[in-house]
C-alpha positions in Angstrom: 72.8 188.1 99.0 72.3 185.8 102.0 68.7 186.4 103.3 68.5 186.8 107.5 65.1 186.7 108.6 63.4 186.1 112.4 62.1 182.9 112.3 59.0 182.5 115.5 59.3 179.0 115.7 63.5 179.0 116.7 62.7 182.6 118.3 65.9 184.2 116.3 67.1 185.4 113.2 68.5 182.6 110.8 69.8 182.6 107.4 67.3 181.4 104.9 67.8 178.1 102.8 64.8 177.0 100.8 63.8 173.1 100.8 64.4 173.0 96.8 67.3 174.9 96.0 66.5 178.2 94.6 62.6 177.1 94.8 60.9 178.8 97.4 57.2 177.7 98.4 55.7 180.6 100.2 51.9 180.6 102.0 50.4 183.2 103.0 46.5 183.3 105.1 44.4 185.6 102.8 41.4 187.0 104.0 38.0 186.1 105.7 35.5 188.0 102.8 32.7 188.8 105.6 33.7 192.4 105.2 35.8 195.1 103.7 39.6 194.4 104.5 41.0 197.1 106.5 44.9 199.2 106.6 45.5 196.8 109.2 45.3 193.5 106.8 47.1 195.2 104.6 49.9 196.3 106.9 50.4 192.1 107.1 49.7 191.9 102.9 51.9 194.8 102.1 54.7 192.9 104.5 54.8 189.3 102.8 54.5 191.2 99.1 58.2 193.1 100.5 59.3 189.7 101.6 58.1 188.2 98.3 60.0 190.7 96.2 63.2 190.5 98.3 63.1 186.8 97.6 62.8 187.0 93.5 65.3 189.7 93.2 67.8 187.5 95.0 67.0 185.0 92.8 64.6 182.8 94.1 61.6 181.2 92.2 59.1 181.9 94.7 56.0 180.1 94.3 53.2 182.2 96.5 50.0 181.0 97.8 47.0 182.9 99.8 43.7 181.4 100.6 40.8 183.0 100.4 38.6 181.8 103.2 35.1 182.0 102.1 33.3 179.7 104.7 33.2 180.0 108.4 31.1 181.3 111.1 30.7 185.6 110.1 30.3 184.9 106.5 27.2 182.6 107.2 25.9 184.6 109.9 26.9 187.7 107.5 25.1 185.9 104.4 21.9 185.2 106.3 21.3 188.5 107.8 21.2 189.6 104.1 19.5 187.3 103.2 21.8 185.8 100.6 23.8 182.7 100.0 27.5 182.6 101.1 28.9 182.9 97.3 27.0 185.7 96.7 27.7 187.1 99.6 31.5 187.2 99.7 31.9 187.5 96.2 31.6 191.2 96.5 34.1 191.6 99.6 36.8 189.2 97.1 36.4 191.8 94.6 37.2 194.8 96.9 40.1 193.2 98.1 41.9 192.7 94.8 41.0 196.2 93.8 42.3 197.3 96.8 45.7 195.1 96.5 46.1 196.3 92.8 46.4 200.3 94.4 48.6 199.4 96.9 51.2 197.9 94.0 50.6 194.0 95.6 52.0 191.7 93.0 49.2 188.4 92.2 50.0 185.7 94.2 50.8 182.7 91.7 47.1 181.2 93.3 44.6 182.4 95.5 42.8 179.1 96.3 39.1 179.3 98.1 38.1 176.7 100.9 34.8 176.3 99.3 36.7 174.8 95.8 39.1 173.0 98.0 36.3 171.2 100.0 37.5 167.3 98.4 41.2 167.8 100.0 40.2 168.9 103.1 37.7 165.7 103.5 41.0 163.4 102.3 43.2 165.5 105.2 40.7 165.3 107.8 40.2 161.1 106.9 43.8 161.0 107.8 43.9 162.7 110.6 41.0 160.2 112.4 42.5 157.2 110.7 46.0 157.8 112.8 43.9 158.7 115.8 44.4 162.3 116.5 41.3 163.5 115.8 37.7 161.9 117.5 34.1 162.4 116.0 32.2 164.2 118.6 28.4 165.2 118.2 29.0 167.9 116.7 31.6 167.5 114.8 35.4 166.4 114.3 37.7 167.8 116.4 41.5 167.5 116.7 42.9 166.0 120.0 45.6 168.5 120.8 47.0 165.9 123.7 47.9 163.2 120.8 50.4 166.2 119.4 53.0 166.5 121.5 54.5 169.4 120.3 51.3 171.7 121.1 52.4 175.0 121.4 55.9 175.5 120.7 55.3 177.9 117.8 53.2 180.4 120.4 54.8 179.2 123.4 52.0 178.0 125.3 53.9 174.9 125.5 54.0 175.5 129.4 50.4 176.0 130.1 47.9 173.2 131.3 45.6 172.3 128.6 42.2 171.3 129.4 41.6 167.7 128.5 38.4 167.3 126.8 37.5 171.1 126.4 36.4 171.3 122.7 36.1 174.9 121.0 33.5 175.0 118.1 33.8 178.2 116.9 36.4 179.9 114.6 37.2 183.0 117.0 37.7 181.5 120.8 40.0 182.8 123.8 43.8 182.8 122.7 44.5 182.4 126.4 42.6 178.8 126.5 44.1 176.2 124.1 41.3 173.1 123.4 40.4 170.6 121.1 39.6 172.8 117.7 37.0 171.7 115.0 38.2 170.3 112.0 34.8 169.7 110.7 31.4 171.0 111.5 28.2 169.2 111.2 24.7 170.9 110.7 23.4 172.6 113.4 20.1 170.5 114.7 16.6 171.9 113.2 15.1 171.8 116.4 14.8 174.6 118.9 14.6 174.5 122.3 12.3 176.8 124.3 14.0 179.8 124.4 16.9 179.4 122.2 17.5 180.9 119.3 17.3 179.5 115.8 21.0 179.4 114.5 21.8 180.4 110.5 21.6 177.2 108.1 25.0 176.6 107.3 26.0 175.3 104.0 27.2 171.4 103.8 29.1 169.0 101.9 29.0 165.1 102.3 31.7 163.6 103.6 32.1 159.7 105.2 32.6 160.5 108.6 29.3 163.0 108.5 27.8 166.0 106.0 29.0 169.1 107.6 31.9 171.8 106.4 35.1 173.0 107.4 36.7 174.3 110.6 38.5 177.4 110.0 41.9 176.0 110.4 41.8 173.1 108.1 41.8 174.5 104.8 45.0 176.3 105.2 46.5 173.1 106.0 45.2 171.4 103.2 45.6 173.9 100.7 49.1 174.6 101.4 50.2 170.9 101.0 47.6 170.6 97.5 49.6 173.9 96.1 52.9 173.7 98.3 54.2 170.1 99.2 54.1 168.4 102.6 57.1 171.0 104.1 56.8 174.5 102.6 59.8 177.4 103.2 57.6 179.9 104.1 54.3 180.4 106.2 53.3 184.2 106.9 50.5 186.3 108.1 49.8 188.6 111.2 51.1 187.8 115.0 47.6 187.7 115.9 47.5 184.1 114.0 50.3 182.6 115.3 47.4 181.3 118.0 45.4 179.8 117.6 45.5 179.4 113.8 49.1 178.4 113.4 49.6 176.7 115.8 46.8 174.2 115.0 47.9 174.0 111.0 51.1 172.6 113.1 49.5 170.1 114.7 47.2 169.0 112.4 49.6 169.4 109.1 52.8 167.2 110.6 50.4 165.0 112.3 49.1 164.1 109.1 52.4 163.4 107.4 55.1 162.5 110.0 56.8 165.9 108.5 57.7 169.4 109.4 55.2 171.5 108.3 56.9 175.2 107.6 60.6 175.6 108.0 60.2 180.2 108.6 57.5 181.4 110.2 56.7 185.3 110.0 54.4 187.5 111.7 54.0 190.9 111.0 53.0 192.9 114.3 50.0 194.6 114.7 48.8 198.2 113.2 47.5 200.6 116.0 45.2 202.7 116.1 44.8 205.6 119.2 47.2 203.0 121.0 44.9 199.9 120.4 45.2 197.0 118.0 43.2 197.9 114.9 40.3 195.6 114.5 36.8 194.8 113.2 35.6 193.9 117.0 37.0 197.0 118.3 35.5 199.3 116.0 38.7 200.9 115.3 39.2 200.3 112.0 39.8 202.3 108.4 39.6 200.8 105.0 41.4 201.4 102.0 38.3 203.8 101.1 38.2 205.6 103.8 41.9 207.0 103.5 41.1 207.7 99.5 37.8 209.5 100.6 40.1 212.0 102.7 42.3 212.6 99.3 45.3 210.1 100.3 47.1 207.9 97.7 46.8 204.4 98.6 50.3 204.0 98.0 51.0 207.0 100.5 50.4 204.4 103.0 52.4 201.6 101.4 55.4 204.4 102.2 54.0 204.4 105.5 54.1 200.5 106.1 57.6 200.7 105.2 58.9 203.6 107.4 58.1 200.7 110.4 60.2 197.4 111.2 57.7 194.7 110.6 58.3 193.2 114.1 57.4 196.5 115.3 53.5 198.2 116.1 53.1 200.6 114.2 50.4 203.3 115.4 48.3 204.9 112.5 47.7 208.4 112.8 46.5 210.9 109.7 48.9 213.2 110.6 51.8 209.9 110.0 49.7 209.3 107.0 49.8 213.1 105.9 54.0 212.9 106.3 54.5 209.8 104.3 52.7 211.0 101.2 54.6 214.5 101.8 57.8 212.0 101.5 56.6 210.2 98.6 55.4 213.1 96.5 58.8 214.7 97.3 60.5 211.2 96.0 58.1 211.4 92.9 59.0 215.0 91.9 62.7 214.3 92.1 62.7 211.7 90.2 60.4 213.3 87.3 63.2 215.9 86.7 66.1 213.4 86.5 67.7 212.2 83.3 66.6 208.8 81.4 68.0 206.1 83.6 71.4 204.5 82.5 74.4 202.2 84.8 73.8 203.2 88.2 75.3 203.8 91.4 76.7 200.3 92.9 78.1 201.0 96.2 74.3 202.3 97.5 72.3 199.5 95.4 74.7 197.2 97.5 73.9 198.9 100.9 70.4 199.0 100.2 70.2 195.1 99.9 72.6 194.4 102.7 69.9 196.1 104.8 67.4 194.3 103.1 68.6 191.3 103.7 69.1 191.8 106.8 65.2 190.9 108.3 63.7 193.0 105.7 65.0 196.3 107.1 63.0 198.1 105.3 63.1 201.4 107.5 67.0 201.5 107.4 66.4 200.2 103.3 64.4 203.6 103.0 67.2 205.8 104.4 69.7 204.4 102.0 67.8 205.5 99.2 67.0 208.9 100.7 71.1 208.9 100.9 71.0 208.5 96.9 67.8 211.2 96.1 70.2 213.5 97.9 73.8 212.4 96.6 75.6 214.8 93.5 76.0 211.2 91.6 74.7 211.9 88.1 70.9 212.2 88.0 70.7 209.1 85.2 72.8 207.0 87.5 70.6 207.7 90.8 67.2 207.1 88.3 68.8 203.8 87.1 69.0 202.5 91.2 66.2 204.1 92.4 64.2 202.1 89.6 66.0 198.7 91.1 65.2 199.2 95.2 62.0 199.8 93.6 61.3 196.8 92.7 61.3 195.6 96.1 59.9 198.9 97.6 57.2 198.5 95.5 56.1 202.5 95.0 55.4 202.6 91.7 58.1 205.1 90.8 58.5 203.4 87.6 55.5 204.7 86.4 56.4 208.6 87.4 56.3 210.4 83.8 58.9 213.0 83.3 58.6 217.1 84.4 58.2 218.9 81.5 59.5 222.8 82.3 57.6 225.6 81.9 57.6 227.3 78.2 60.8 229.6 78.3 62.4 227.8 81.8 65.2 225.9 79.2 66.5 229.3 77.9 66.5 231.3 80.9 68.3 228.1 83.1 70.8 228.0 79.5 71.2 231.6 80.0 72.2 231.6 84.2 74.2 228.6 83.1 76.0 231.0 81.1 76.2 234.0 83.1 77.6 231.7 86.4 80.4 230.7 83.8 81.1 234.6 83.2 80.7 235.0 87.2 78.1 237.2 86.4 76.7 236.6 89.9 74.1 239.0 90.0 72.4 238.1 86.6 72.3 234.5 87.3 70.3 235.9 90.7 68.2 238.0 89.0 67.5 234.4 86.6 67.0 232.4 89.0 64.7 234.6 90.5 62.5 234.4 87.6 62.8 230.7 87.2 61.4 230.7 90.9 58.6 232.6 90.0 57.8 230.6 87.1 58.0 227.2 89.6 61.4 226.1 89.1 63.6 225.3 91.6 67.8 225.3 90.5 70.1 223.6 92.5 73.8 224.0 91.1 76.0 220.5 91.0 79.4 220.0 90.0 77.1 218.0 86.6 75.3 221.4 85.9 72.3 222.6 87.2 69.4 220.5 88.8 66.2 222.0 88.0 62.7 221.0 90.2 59.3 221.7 89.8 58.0 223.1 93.2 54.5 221.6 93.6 
């Protein structure tokens, strides 16, 4: 299938052609590990895993890439409020995370690359970068020269605005309305403190030639990306609230660099809402993975949930939207454990379900074509055999549903109203199926025989 996806740097949908034939390099930014990652990260993860899986079962070799970032300004300012070093201290966030991406059914990346290990690349990338003159030593760090790229703010189209000559922002998080000079590299703070200012955290360092400091929060993307991925990858993905500042300056820093395009698709999943606002650590708003278990949900309840939603499109959380999607998966997952051991299945909606796949990962419209085959009369072995294939995109799990055993005595009396509807003995297959209803057991007559559900 030919692949259409919205690319934010052309601002329209193209068809996708890897660099490397069936090759695809695929980045993805991972997470800051100052903190528990919330449904709203994993709206973004949950995303570019869909994307992922689309890719490989067209048959691509996808190569995919997160960073971990686990040095910048909250995980220092995090680490010494706890009085503990920054390893330490986002170790135990890391390991939430990949708990929490094993329940939602998020296949490994093939590398999950930490800035802290990646410190010697970063140093090589940001000696470029002053060599050719786009980046200036400052006395507080290194900072990139966003006048020396000329293409500044095409991806987020702030191409039009007037940036400030000379205005340098030193800290990770900064206005997205006012574009600057970013940090590449960041030198110790001074051990001196001024009458009436406050003593900042020590910050962890590495020697480099141009000054002992550490990374900027946007240079290890870059650098990682190009160790793991090559000069130009295919894909670069994460949420629309990085397309600025963050991508833009791995842009301008990356093709500086090399004299090449950096990313050929760019994708940005929009934003998960919750009570109408952007779900966010700074507002407060926020839910975990935990919190929804705590309230009896399965994690993969809101995986259904992500996928009910365009990914260009908010999305506003609610429990009661929460509550209906695991209704709709539980439904999906006791169909499925009454159906027949899969075998051929049913072409025509396997090929519908892709084209709407491919088609900027419709997954919404994917859904409904599936929901189309749960409630089809094809044969109950054929349906299990496609459901299992749109499953391994959709990523639900529904391999892993064990089959409905019946109720001890169900077989016979369903055997026996089989026989009495042959014999049009209407009112004994009633007065059977009455009994298998109070036993739990749901029949549905098909022109294959009877369908029999558990009722939950």
């Amino acid at each position: 299938m030919k692949l259409k996806l919205y690319n934010t740097l052309t601002r329209k949908i193209e068809v996708f052609e890897p660099v490397s034939g069936k090759k695809v390099g695929f980045y993805a930014c991972g997470p800051t590990v100052y903190d528990f990652a919330h449904i709203g990260n994993f709206r973004t993860y949950i995303f570019e895993d869909v994307l992922r899986r689309t890719l490989e079962t067209a048959g691509y070799d996808v190569n995919f890439v997160m960073n971990i970032t686990d040095v910048d300004d909250k995980i220092i300012r995090g680490a010494a409020e706890k009085g503990e070093d920054i390893g330490t201290f986002a170790a135990k966030y890391e390991k939430v995370f990949f708990k929490d991406l094993g329940k939602l059914n998020i296949k490994k990346a093939n590398a999950y690359p930490r800035a802290t290990e990646n410190i010697e690349e970063i140093i090589k990338l940001i000696e470029k970068l002053l060599k050719k003159g786009v980046a200036y030593k400052a006395a507080d760090g290194i900072y990139f020269d966003i006048s020396k790229f000329p293409g500044y703010g095409n991806l987020s189209g702030l191409e039009k605005r007037t940036l400030k000559a000379g205005a340098r922002i030193c800290a990770d998080q900064y206005n997205k309305e006012n574009p600057g000079d970013f940090a590449l590299w960041k030198f110790p703070p001074s051990p001196k403190v001024a009458a009436g200012q406050v003593k900042k955290e020590r910050e962890p360092s590495w020697k480099a030639s141009f000054g002992e400091g550490r990374p900027g929060w946007h240079i290890e993307c870059s650098a990682m990306s190009m160790k793991f991925l090559g000069e130009t990858i295919d894909i670069h993905a994460g949420g629309v609230d990085l397309i600025f500042p963050h991508h833009e300056n791995e842009i301008a820093q990356s093709e500086s660099a090399t004299g090449k395009k950096f990313v050929n698709f760019w994708l940005e999943s929009e934003h998960l809402l919750s009570l109408g606002q952007k779900m966010s650590k700074s507002l407060n708003n926020f839910f975990t993975l935990g919190d929804l278990e705590k309230k009896g949900f399965d994690p993969l309840a809101f995986r259904y949930l992500v996928l009910t939603a365009h990914w260009q499109k908010q999305l506003n959380f609610t429990w009661e939207s929460l509550q209906a999607a695991q209704n709709a998966l539980s439904s999906l997952r006791q169909e499925i454990s009454s159906w027949d051991e899969p075998k051929f299945g049913c072409a025509q909606y396997e090929k519908e379900f892709f084209e709407r796949l491919s088609d900027n990962l419709d997954t919404p419209q994917a859904l409904a074509v599936l929901w189309k085959l749960v409630k089809s009369r094809e044969k109950a072995s054929e349906k299990h055999k496609s459901i299992l294939e749109m499953d391994k995109v959709l990523g639900l799990g529904l391999d892993k549903i064990e089959p409905a055993e019946l109720p001890e005595g169900a077989k016979e009396l369903i055997d026996e109203r089989e026989k009495a509807r042959k014999d049009k003995n209407w009112d004994k297959a009633d007065e059977l199926r009455q009994k298998l209803e109070k036993m739990g057991v749901e029949i549905e007559d098909t022109p294959e025989g009877p369908k029999w559900l558990l009722k939950s």
